[in-house]
C-alpha positions as CSV (number, residue, x, y, z in Angstrom):
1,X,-23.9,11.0,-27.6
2,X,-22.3,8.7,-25.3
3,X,-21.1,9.2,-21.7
4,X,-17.8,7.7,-20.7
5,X,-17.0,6.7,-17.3
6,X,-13.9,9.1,-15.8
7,X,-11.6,6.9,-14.4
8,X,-10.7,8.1,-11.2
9,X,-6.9,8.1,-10.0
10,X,-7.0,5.3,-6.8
11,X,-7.5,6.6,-3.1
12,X,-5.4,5.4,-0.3
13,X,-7.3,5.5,2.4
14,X,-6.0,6.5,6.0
15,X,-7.3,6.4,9.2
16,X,-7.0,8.9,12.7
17,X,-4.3,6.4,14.4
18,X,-3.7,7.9,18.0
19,X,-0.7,7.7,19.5
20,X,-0.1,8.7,23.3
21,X,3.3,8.4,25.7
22,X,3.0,8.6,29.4
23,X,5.6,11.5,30.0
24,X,4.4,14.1,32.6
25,X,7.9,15.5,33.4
26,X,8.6,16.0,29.7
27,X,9.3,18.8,28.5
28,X,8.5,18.4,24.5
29,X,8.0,14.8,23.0
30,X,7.5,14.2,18.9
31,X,6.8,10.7,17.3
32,X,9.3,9.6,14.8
33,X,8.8,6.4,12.5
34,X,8.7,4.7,9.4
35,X,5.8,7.6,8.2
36,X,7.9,10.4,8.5
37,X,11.2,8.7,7.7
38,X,12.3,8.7,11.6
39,X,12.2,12.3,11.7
40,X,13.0,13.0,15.4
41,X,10.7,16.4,15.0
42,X,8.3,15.9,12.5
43,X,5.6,14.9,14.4
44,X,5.0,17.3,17.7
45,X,2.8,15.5,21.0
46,X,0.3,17.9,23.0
47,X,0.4,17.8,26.5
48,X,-2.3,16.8,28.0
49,X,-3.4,17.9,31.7
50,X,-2.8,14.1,32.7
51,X,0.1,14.4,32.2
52,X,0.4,12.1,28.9
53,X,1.1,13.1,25.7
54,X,-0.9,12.8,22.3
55,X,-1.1,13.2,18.5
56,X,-3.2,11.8,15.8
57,X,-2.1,11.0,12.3
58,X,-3.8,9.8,9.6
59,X,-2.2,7.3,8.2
60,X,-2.9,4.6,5.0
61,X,-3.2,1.1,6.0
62,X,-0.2,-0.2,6.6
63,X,2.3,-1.8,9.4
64,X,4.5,0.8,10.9
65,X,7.2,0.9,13.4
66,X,7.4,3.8,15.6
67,X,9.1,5.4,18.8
68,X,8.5,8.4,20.8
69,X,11.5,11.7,21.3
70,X,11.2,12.9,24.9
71,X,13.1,15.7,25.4
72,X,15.8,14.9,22.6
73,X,16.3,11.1,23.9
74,X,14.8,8.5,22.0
75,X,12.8,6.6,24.9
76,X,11.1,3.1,25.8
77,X,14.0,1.1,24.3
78,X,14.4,-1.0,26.2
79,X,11.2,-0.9,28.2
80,X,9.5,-3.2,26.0
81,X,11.7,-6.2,25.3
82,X,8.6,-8.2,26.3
83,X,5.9,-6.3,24.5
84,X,4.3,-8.2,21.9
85,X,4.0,-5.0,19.5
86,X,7.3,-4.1,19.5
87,X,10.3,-5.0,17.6
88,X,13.7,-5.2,17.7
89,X,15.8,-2.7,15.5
90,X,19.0,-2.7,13.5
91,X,20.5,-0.7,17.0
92,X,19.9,-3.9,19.3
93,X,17.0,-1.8,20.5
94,X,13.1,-1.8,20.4
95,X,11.0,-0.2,17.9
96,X,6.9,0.0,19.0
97,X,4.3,-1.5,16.2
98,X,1.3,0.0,15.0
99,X,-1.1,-1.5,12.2
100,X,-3.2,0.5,10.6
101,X,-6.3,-1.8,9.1
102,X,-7.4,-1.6,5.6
């Protein structure tokens, strides 16, 4: 009798990418980006009692663009003109960049 292999389906694999914003007056932030469509509430920050906020994904390896909601106002667009991991946008704004390694 012979024993044949199972071909397993492929496995992305993702990583815990953290992503913190500096908001202590906030109210409620989210993350919204190219993993979740730019879904301004998909993706809920904890306080934390430094006053930053935090949230870890996982995410597959990849090169995302990203920005953080606080309180309902898409923030740090133009903050970072000079930042060298951010982007500009279709909206003559910046988008932040994140790369996830393989």
């Amino acid at each position: 009798m012979s024993k044949t292999a199972k071909k397993s389906e492929p496995r992305e694999w993702t990583a815990s990418t953290e992503f913190s914003c500096d908001a202590p007056h906030a109210g409620v932030v989210y993350l919204a980006g190219t993993f979740n469509d730019w879904d301004p509430t998909a993706a809920p920050l904890t306080r934390r009692a430094d006053g930053t906020w935090a949230i870890s994904l996982n995410l597959p390896p990849g090169r995302y663009e990203y920005k953080f909601v606080v309180d309902g106002e898409w923030c740090c667009e133009t903050a970072h003109q000079g930042c060298p991991k951010c982007v500009p946008n279709s909206f003559g704004t910046m988008n932040r960049v994140v790369e996830v390694p393989a």
